[in-house]
C-alpha positions in Angstrom: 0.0 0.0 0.0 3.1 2.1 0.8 5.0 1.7 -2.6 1.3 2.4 -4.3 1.0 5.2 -2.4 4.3 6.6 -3.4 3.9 5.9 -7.3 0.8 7.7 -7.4 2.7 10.8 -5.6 5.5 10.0 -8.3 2.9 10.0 -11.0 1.3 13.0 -9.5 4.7 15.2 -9.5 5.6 13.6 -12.9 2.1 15.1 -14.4 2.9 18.6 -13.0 6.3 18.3 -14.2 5.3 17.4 -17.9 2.8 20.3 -17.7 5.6 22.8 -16.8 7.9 21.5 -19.2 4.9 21.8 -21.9 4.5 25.4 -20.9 8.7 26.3 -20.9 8.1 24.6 -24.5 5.1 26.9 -25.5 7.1 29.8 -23.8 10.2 29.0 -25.9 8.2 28.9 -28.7 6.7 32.3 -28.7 10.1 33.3 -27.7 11.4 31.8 -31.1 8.2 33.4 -32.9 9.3 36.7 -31.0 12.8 36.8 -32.2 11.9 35.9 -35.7 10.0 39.2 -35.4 12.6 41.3 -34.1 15.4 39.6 -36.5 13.6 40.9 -39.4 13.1 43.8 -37.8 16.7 44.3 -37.0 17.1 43.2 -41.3 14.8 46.1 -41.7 16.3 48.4 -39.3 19.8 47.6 -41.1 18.6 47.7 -44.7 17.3 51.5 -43.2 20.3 52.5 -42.0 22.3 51.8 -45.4 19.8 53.5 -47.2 20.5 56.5 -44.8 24.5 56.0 -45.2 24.2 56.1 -48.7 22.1 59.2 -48.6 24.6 60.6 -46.7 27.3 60.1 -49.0 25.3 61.8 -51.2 24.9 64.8 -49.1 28.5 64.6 -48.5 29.6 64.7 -52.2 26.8 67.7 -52.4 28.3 69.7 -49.6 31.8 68.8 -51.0 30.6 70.1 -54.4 28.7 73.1 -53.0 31.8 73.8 -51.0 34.0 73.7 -54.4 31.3 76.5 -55.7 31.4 78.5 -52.5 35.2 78.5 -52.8 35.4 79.8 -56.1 32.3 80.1 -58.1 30.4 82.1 -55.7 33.6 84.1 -54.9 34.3 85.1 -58.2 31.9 88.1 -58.9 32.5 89.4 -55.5 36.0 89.8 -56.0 35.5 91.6 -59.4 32.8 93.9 -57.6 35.5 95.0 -54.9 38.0 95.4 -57.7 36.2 97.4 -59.9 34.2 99.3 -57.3 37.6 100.1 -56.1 38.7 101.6 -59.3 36.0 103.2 -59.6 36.7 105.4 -56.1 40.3 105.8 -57.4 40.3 106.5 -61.1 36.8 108.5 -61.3 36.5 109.9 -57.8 36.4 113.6 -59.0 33.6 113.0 -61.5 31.6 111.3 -58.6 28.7 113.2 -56.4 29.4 113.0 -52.8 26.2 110.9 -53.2 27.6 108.6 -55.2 30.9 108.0 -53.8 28.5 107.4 -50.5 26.6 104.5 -52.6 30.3 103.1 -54.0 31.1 102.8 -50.5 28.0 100.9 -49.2 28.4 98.6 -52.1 32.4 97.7 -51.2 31.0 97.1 -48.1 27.9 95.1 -48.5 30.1 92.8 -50.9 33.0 92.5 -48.2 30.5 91.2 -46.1 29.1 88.7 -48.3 32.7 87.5 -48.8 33.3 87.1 -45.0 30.3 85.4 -44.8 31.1 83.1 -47.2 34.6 82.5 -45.9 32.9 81.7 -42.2 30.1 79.0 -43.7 33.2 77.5 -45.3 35.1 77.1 -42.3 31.8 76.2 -40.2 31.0 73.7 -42.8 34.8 72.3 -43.3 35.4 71.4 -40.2 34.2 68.3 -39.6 34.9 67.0 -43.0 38.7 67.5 -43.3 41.4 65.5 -42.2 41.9 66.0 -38.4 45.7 65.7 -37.4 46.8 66.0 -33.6 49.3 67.6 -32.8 51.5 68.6 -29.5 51.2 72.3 -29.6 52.7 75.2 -27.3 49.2 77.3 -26.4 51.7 80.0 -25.1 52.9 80.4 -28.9 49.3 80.8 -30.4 48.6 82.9 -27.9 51.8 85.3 -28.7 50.8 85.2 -32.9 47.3 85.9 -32.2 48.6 88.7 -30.2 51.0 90.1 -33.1 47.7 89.4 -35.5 45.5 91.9 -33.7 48.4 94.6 -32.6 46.3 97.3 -34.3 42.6 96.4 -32.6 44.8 95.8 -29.3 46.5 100.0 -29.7 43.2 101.1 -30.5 41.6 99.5 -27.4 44.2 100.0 -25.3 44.0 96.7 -24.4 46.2 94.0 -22.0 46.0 90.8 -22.7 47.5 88.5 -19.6 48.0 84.5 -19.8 49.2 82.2 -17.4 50.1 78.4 -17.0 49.7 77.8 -21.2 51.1 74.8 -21.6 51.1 72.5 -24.1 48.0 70.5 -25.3 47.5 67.7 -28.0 45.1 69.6 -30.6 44.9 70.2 -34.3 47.0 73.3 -34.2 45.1 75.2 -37.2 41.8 74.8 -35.6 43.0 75.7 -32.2 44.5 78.8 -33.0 40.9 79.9 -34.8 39.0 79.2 -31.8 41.3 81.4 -29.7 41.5 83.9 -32.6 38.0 84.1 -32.4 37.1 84.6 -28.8 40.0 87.2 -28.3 39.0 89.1 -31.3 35.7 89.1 -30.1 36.4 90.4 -26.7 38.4 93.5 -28.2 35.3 93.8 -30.3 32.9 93.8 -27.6 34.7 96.2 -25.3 34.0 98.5 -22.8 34.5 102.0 -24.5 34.5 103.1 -20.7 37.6 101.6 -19.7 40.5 99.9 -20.8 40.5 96.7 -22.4 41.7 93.6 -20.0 41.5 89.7 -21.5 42.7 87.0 -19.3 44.0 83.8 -20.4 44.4 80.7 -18.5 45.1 76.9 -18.0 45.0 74.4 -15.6 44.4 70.7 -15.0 41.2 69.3 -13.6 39.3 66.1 -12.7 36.2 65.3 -14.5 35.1 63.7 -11.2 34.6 67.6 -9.6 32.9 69.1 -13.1 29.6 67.6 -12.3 28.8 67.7 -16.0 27.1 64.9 -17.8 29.0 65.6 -21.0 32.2 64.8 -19.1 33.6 62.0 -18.8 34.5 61.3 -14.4 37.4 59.4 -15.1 39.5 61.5 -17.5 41.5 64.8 -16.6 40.4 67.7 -18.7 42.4 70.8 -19.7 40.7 73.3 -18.3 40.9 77.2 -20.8 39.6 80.3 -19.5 39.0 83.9 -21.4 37.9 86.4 -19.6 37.7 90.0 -20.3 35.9 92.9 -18.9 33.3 94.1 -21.7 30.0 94.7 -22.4 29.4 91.1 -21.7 25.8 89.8 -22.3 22.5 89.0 -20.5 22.7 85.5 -19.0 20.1 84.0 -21.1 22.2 84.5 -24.0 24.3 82.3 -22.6 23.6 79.7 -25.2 22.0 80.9 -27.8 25.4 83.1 -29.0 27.1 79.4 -30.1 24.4 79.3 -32.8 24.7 79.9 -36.4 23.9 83.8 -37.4 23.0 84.7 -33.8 24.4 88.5 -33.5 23.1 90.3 -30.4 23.3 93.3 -31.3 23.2 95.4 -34.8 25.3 95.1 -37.5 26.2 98.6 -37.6 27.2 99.1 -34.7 29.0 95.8 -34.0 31.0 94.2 -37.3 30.5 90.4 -37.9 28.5 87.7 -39.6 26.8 86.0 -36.5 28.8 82.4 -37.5 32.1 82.9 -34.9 31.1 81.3 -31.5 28.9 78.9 -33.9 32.6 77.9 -35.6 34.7 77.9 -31.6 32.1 75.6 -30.1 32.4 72.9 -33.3 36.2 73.2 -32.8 35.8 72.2 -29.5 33.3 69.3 -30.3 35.8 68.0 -32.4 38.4 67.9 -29.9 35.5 65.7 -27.4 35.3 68.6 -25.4 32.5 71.5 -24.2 32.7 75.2 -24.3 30.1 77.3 -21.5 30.0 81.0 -21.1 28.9 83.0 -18.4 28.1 86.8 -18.6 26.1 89.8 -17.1 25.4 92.8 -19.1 28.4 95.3 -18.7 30.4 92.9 -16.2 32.2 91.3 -19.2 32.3 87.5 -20.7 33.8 84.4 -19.4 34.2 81.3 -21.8 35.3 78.4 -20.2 36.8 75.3 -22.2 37.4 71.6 -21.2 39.0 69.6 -23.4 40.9 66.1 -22.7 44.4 66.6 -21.6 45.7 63.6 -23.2 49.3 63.6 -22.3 48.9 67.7 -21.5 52.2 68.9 -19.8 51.5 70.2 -16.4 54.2 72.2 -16.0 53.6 75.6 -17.7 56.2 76.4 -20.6 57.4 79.8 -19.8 58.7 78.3 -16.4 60.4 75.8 -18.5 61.9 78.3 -20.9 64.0 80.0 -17.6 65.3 77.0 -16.8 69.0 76.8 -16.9 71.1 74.1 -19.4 71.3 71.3 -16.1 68.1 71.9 -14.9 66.3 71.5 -18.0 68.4 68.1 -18.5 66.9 67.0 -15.3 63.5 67.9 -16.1 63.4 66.4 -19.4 65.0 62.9 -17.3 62.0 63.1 -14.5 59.1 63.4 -17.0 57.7 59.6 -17.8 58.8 58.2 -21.0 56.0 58.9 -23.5 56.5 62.9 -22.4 60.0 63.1 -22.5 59.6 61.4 -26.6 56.8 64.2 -27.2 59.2 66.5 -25.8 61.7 65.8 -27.5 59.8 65.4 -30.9 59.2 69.3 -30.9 63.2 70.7 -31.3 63.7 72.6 -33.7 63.6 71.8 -37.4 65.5 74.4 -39.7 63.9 74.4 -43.7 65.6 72.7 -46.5 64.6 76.2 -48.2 63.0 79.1 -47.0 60.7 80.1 -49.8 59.1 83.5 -50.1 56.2 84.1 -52.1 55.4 87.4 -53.2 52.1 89.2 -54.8 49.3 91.8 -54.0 46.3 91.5 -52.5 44.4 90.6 -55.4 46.5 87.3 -55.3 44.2 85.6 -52.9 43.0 83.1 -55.0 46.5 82.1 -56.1 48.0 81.9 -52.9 45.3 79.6 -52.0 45.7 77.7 -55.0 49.3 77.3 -54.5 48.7 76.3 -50.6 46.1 73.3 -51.8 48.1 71.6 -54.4 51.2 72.2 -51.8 52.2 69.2 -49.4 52.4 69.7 -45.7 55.6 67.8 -45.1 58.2 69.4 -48.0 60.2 70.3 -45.1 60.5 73.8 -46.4 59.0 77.5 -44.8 57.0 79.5 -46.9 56.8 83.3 -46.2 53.7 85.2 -48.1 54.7 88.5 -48.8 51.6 90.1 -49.8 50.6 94.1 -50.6 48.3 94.9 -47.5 46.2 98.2 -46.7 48.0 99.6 -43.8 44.7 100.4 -42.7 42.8 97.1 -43.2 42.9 94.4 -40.8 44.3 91.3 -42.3 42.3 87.9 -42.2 44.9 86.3 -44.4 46.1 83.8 -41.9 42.7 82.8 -40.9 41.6 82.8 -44.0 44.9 80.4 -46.1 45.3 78.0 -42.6 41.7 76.5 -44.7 43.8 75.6 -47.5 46.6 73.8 -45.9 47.5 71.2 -43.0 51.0 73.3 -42.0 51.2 75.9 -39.1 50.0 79.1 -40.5 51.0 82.2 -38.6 52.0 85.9 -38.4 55.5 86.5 -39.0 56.8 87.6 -35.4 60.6 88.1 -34.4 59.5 85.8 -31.2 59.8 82.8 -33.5 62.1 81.1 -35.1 61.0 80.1 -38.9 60.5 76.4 -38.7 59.9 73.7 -42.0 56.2 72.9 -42.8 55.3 76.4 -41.5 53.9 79.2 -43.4 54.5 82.5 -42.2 52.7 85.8 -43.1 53.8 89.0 -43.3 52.2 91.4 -40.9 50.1 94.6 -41.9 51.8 98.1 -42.3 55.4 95.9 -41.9 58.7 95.2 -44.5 59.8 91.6 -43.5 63.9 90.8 -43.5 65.0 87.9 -42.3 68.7 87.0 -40.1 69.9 83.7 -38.6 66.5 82.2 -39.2 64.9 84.7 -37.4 61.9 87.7 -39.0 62.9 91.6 -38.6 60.0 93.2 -38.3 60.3 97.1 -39.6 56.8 99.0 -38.9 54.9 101.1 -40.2 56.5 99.6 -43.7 59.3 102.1 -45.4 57.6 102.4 -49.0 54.2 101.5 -50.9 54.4 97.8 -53.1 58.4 97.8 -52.4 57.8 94.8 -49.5 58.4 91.5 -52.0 61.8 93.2 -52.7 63.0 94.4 -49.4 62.4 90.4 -48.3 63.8 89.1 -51.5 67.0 90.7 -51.2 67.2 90.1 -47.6 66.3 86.3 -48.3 68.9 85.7 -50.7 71.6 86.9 -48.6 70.6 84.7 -45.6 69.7 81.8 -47.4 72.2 81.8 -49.9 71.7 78.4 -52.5 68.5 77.7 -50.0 66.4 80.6 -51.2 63.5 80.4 -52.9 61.5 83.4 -54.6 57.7 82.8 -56.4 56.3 85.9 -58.1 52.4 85.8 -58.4 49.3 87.8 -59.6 49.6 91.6 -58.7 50.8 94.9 -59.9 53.5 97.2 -60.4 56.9 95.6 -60.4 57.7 94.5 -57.2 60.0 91.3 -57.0 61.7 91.7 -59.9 64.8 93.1 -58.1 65.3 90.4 -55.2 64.6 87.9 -57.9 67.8 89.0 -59.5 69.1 89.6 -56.1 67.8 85.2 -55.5 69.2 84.1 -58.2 72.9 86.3 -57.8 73.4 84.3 -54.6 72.5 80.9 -56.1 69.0 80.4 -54.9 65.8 79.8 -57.8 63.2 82.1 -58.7 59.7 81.5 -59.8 57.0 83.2 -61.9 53.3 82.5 -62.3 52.6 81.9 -65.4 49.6 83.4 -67.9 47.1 82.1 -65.1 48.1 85.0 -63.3 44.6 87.3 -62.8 47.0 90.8 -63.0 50.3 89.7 -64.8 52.2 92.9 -64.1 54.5 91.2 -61.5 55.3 87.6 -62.9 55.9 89.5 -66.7 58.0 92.1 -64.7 60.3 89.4 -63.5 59.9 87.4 -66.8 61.0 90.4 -68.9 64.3 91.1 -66.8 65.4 87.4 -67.6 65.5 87.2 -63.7 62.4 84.0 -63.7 64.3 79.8 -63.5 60.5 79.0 -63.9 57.3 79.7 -65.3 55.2 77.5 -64.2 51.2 77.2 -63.3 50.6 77.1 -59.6 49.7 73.3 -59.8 53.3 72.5 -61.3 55.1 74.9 -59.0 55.2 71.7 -55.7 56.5 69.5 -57.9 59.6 71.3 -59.0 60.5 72.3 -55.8 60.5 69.0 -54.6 62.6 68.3 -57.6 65.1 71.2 -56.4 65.3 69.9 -52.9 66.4 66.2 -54.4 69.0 67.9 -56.0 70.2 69.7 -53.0 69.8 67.1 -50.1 72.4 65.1 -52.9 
């Protein structure tokens, strides 16, 4: 009775147990009918998101094509407005109403604003879509070139500009110095006509962990930038609405600009995986704060490091760790196989561009752009050609030595010489359109068999005399050929027998290349 007894509990639990295992088997089924579901549902989700990558590509091709337009097309018939509006003021000034020279003027205008404009959605639109390359980079230095950039705005504000603990950050170096370009210019723009003009600059190193942002990342170390001036500053609720596109708080006339600035710093710092914030009140001035990863930043600010004696920089350079002291090492110095100057007037825009994209980064060469400035006119040109090349563009200063893969640009009311591989500066500049000789000549007696001269578009006859002066010491010389838009220079030069070459831009990379095989043998 005891054994029955037990089978039928036996039989009782097996029952119960072949239900539950029918119901795991009805479960799994659904289960199985549930992720036939979702798998074609992932097929669809895929096949979606290939159909959007491909649409991409064809946006990108677009904005690469409308980018080739902007560039050039579009830029055309504003240049020949500005040109001929120009001669226009000049050559028939006297047979012009006061009226009329008044609507002249608003026209130059109008169409240098349409330019800028155009030159800031290119660089807005560019910067995610070239090639990004990281490198270790001396914020101190950008910070001095900026300075030497905007000399004339700083006079005219009477403003100081103080930094402290720059030290040296792994960035893209063209991009970083247009975000800083962009914030200091803005703060001498926007300042207090009551007082003097003060901008603060500084670094330090901090621990996501005490940021208490959700964009940061707890665990990394950030490199923490500050600019800070004392301006007009802005009404805290503007606090992020001034990083969009074409948002200008206040009017055009009064305040210059195209409303695309803060728009272009806060995608600079995107791309760099960091945030930018600002903070203001109305008449207290501006603060912009930046955090960006430090990534192997060095701690120790540079200008301590540059008063270090010969032994103690020895033993600084032994106590870093290894991967610092390499990066440290990596950034000596590296003199130019040949210092090239390139001379032309301001209408030669387009060709030094032109020049600059079919141009490598790494000839291992210096290019100095000698170009015909308004003494008067603020110069955008380094802003404006670091967009066509990968190499460090800057304003010729004599606090720098002129490295290879640089490009250097001479600055506004200046003549340029150059000594021991070193810039002279001379300002204001001794004659008008005599600047592309004055460095010629002083080239080719520095540089000797290592100097190069390049003659583009522009007027009058500048260059033709330190070409001859290039050539005399052993160095080659270079003309633009018929492509030239005004061919007064690069005939000038051709006609005194004083051109090697003449050559279309396009051609011009490839023959130096060719000279500096020849000379490294």
């Amino acid at each position: 009775a005891f054994q029955n007894q037990e089978k039928e509990k036996r039989a009782a639990e097996l029952i119960i147990a072949n239900k539950e295992l029918a119901f795991q088997n009805d479960e799994k089924e659904k289960r199985a009918a549930e992720l036939i579901i979702a798998n074609k549902e992932l097929i669809f989700q895929n096949g979606e998101k290939e159909k959007r990558a491909a649409e991409l590509g064809i946006a990108n091709k677009e904005l690469l094509a409308f980018t080739y337009i902007s560039s050039h097309d579009m830029q055309e018939p504003l240049r020949k407005i500005q040109t001929f509006v120009s001669l226009i003021l000049v050559n028939e000034n006297r047979n012009l109403s006061d009226n009329g020279k008044y609507n002249f003027q608003r026209i130059r205008l109008a169409a240098e604003r349409m330019q800028q404009l155009i030159v800031d959605l290119l660089a807005f639109s560019q910067i995610n879509t070239t090639d990004h390359k990281f490198e270790k980079t001396e914020l101190r230095l950008i910070v001095e070139e900026i300075k030497t950039e905007l000399k004339d705005a700083i006079q005219e504000k009477h403003a100081t500009i103080e930094s402290s603990m720059l030290g040296s950050a792994n960035i893209i170096p063209f991009q970083f110095r247009q975000l800083l370009y962009n914030l200091i210019s803005n703060a001498l723009k926007f300042s207090n006509p009551a007082v003097s003009s003060k901008i603060m600059i500084k670094s330090r190193i901090v621990k996501g962990s005490g940021l208490n942002n959700e964009n940061l990342s707890r665990e990394k170390n950030y490199c923490h930038i500050i600019i800070k001036d004392n301006g007009i500053g802005f009404e805290p609720h503007f606090s992020e609405r001034i990083f969009g596109l074409f948002q200008k708080l206040h009017n055009k006339d009064v305040y210059g600009g195209t409303g695309i600035g803060l728009a272009i710093v806060k995608k600079i710092v995107e791309t760099h995986k960091g945030i930018i914030t600002a903070t203001s009140k109305l008449n207290k001035g501006a603060t912009f704060d930046i955090y960006i990863p430090d990534d192997g930043i060095i701690l120790m600010p540079n200008d301590r490091v540059s008063k270090l004696s010969g032994n103690q920089k020895k033993n600084f350079d032994k106590n870093l760790p290894e991967d610092k002291k390499n990066k440290s090492q990596s950034m000596k110095t590296v003199q130019p196989i040949f210092i090239v100057g390139i001379g032309g007037s301001a209408g030669a825009l387009s060709a030094y561009r032109a020049l600059l994209d079919a141009m490598p980064h790494d000839t291992g060469m210096a290019f100095v752009i000698i170009s015909h400035m308004n003494p008067t006119a603020h110069s955008q040109l380094a802003k404006i050609l670091s967009r066509h090349t990968k190499m460090s563009v800057l304003v010729a200063s004599e606090a720098i030595s002129i490295l290879a893969n640089h490009v250097y640009i001479i600055p506004p009311d200046s003549d340029l010489t150059i000594e021991n591989y070193r810039f002279k500066i001379i300002s204001p500049r001794i004659s008008r359109n005599k600047q592309v000789d004055i460095f010629f000549i002083s080239l080719a007696k520095a540089m000797g068999v290592r100097a190069v001269g390049i003659i583009l578009s522009g007027y009058d006859g500048d260059g033709t005399e330190g070409c001859k002066q290039i050539k005399a010491n052993g160095g080659k010389t270079f003309a633009q050929d018929m492509s030239a838009e005004v061919d007064f220079m690069p005939l000038s030069a051709q006609a005194a027998g004083c051109a090697d070459f003449v050559l279309p831009l396009d051609k011009i990379p490839d023959k130096l290349k060719r000279l500096a095989a020849v000379l490294k043998i």
